[in-house]
C-alpha positions as CSV (number, residue, x, y, z in Angstrom):
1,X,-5.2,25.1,10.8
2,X,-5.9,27.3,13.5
3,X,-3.7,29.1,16.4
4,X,-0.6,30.3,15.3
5,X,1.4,31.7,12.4
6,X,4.8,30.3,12.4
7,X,8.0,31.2,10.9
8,X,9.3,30.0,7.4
9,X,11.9,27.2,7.8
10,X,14.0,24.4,5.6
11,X,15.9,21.5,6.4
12,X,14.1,20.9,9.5
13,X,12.3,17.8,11.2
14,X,9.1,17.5,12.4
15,X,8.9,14.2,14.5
16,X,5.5,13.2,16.1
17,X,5.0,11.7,19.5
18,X,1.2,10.6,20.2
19,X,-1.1,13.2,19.0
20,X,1.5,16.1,18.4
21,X,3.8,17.2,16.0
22,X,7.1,19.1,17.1
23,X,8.7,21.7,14.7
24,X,12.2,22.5,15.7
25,X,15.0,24.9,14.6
26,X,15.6,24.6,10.6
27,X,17.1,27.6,8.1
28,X,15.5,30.2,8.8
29,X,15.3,34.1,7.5
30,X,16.5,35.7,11.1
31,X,19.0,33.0,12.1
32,X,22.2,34.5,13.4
33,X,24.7,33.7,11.0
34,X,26.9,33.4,13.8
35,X,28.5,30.1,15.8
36,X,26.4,31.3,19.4
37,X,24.5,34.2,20.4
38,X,22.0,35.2,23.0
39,X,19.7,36.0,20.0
40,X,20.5,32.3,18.6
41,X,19.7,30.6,21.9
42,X,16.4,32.6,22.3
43,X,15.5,31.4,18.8
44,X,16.7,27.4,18.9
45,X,14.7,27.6,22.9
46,X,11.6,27.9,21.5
47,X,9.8,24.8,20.0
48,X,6.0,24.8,17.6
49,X,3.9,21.9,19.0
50,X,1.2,21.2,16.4
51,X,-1.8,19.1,18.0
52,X,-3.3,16.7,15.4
53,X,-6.6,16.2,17.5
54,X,-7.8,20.0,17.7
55,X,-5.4,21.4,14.8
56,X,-3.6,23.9,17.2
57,X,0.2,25.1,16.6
58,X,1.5,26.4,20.1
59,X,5.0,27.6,20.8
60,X,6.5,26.4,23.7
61,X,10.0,27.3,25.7
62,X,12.4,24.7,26.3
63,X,15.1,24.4,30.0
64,X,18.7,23.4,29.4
65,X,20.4,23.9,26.6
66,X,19.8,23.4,23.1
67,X,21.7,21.7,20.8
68,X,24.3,24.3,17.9
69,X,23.3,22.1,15.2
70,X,20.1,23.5,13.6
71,X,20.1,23.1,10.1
72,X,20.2,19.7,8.7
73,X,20.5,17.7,11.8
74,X,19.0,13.9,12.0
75,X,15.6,13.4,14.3
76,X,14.4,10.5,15.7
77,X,11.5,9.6,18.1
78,X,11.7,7.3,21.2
79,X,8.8,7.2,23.8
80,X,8.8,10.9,25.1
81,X,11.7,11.9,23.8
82,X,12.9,13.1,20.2
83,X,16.9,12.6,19.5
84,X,18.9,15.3,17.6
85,X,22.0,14.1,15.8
86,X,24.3,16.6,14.1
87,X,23.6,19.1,11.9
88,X,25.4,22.8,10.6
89,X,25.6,25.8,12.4
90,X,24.7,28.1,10.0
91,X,28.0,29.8,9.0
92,X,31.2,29.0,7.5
93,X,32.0,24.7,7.9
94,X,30.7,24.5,11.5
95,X,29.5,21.0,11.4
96,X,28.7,19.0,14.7
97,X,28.7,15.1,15.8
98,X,26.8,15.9,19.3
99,X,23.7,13.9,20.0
100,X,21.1,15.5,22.0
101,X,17.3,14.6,23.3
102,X,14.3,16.6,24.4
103,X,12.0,15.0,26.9
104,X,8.7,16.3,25.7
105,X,7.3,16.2,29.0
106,X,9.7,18.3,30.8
107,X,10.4,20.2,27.3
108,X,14.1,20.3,28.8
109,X,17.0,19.0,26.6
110,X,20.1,16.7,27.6
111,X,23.4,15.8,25.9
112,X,24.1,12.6,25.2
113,X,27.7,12.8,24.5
114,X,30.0,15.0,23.6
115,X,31.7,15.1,20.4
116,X,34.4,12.4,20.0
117,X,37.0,12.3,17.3
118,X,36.0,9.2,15.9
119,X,32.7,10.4,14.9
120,X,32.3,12.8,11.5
121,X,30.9,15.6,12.1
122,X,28.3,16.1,9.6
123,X,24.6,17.1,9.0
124,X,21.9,15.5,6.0
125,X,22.5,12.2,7.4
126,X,19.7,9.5,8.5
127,X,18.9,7.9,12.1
128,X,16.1,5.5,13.4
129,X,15.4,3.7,16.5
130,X,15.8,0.0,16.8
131,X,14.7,-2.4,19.3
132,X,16.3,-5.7,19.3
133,X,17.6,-8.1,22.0
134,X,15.6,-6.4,24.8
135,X,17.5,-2.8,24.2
136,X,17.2,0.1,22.1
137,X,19.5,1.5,19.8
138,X,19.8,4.9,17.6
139,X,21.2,3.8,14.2
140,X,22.7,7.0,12.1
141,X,23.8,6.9,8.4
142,X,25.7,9.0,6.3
143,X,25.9,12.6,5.8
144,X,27.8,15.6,4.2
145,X,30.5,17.4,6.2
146,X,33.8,18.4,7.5
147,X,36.8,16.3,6.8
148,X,36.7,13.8,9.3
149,X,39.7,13.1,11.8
150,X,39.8,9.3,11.7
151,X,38.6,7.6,8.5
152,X,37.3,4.3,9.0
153,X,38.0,1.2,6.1
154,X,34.9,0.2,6.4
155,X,33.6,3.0,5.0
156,X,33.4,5.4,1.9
157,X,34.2,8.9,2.1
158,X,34.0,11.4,-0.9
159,X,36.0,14.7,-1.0
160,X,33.7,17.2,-2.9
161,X,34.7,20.5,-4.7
162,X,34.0,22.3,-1.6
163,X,35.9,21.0,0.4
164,X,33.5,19.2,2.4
165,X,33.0,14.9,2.6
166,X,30.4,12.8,1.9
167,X,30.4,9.7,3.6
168,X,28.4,6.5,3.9
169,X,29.3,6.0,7.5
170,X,27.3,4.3,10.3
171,X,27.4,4.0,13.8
172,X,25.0,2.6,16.1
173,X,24.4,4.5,19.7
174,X,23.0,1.8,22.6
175,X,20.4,3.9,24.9
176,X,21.4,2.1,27.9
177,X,25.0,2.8,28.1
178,X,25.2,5.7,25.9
179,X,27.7,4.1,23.9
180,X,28.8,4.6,20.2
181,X,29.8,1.5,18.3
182,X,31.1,2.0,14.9
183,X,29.6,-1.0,12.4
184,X,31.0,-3.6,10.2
185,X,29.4,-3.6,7.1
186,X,28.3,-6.9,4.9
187,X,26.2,-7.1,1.6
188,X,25.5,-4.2,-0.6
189,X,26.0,-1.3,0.9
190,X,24.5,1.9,0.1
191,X,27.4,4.8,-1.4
192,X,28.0,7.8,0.2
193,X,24.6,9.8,0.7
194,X,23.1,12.5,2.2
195,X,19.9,14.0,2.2
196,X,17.9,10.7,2.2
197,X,15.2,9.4,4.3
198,X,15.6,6.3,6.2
199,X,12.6,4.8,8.3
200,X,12.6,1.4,10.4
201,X,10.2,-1.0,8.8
202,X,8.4,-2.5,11.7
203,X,7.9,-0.9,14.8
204,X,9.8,-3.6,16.7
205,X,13.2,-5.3,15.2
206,X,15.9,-4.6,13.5
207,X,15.4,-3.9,10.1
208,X,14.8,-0.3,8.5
209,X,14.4,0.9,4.7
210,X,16.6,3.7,2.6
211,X,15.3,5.8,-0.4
212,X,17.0,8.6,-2.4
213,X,19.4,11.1,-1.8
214,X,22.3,13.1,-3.1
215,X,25.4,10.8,-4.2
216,X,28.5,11.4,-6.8
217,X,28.3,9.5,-10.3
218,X,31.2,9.9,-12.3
219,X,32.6,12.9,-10.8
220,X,29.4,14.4,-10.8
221,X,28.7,15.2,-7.2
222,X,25.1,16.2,-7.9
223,X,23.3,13.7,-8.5
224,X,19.9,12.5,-7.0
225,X,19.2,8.9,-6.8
226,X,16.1,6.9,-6.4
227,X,17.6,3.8,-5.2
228,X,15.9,1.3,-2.4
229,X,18.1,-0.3,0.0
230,X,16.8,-2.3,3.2
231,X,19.3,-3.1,5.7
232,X,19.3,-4.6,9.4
233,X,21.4,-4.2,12.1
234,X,22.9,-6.4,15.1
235,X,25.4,-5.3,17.8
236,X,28.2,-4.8,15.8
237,X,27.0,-5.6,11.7
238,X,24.8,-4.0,9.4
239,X,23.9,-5.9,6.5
240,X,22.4,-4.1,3.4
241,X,20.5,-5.2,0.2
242,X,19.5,-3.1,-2.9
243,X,16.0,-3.4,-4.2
244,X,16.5,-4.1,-7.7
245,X,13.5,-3.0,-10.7
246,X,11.4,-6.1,-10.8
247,X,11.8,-6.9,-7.3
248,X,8.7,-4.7,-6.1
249,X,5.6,-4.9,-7.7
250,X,4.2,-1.9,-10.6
251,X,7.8,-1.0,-11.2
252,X,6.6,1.3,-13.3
253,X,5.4,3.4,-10.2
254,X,9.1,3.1,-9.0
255,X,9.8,6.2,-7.1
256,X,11.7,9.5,-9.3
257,X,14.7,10.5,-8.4
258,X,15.3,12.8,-5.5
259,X,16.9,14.2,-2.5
260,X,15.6,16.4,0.6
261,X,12.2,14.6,0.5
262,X,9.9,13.8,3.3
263,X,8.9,10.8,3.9
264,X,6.6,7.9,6.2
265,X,5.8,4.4,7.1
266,X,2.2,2.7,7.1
267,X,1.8,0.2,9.1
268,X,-1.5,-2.0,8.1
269,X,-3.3,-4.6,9.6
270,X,-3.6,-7.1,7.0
271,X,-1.2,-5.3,4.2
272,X,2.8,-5.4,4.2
273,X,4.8,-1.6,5.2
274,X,4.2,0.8,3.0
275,X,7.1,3.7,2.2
276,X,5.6,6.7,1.4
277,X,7.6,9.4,0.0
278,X,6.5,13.3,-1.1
279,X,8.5,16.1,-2.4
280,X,12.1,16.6,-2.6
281,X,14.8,18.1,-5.5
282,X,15.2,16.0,-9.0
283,X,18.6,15.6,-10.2
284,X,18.3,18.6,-11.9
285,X,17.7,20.9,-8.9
286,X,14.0,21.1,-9.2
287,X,11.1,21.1,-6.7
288,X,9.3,18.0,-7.2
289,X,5.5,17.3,-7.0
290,X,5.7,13.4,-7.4
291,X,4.0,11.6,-4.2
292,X,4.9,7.8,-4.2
293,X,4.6,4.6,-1.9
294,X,6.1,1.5,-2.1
């Protein structure tokens, strides 16, 4: 890699749009610890663009505002523009259910909508883009947060020692009209989870793939899963089935258990998807080194 030295970060994204990579936000060492400040804004306005072709990192200033959200927020890609759902402040239980975008050719970011009590606020959740019925959608999945105002029956939602929730909500956000729907649910549907990875399966439809995360087992609230869901989504249902052992070929190189991992789908010409997933926290806290596909 040439160009640039960047500063160390977690529990970021880094999306890709054509030949570039863009690095955004994350924990980092000098992040105010604070709700805003003008030392804050100057650090979440600045965005790494790494350039696959030439191997070039280049910082780049963004117009308009950027999102409060910065650590653990969900990222997804559509056309020019990456969305930003969520995330934590930084300090105390300052949790956010905001969506934002960047247009990557203006590098200017827009709200979406503003927070709306139905909505958990809550970051280490999942979302994808969907195309079905001629429009695009943003699908978002679970997440850890604060205690929600409206609790939907649908839906799971775990109260953890620390007085934050763990839910297995989702919502699906129509492009178009910028409206939130919140989904009925049918089949097996995944627990409460956060810190999973989620990717759409095909780059047209309605179907996208779960692996992993953190979930609570028997009042263990811990514990890191290696579970495979696949689920697919219309206007108003998202139906879910688990992957059972056996139902994949060389089960035996089923995925570890894990949570925070990273994570990628191939599409081939003449092969099925393939899930790849790298890296990530065992259910026993520790870095692993396992690289899989499925």
């Amino acid at each position: 890699m040439s160009g640039k030295s960047f500063k160390m970060r977690s529990e970021h994204k880094a999306p890709v749009i054509g030949e570039s990579l863009y690095l955004w936000a994350g924990n980092q060492v000098d992040l105010p610890k604070v709700h805003d400040s003008l030392q804050k804004r100057e650090l979440t306005s600045t965005v790494d663009i790494y350039q696959l072709s030439t191997a070039d990192w280049s910082s780049h200033l963004t117009r308009g505002t950027p999102p409060l959200g910065v650590i653990g927020y969900s990222c997804t890609t559509s056309h020019s523009n990456i969305y930003y759902f969520g995330g934590w402040c930084g300090h105390d239980d300052c949790y956010y259910n905001t969506l934002n975008l960047l247009n990557t050719i203006k590098m200017q970011w827009t709200s979406c909508s503003t927070a709306k009590q139905s909505l958990m606020k809550k970051a280490g959740a999942g979302m994808i883009s969907l195309e079905f019925d001629g429009a695009e959608y943003l699908v978002i999945i679970g997440g850890r947060g604060s205690t929600p105002t409206v609790y939907h029956p649908q839906f799971q939602y775990d109260q953890l020692k620390n007085g934050r929730v763990r839910t297995n909500e989702q919502l699906l956000y129509n492009v178009s009209t910028g409206q939130f729907t919140v989904l009925s649910v049918s089949g097996q549907c995944c627990p409460p989870t956060n810190d999973f990875i989620i990717e759409k399966i095909t780059t047209t439809g309605n179907r996208g793939i779960m692996f992993g995360g953190m979930v609570t087992v028997n009042g263990d609230e811990s514990t890191s899963t290696n579970s495979v869901y696949i689920f697919s989504v219309t206007h108003s249902i998202i139906n879910w089935e688990i992957l059972k052992l056996g139902a994949i070929p060389n089960e035996g190189l089923w995925p570890m258990e894990r949570c925070t991992h990273a994570s990628a789908i191939i599409n081939g010409d003449s092969t099925s998807p393939t899930l790849v997933v790298i890296g990530g926290r065992d259910k026993t806290d520790q870095l692993v080194n396992e690289y899989s596909s499925t």
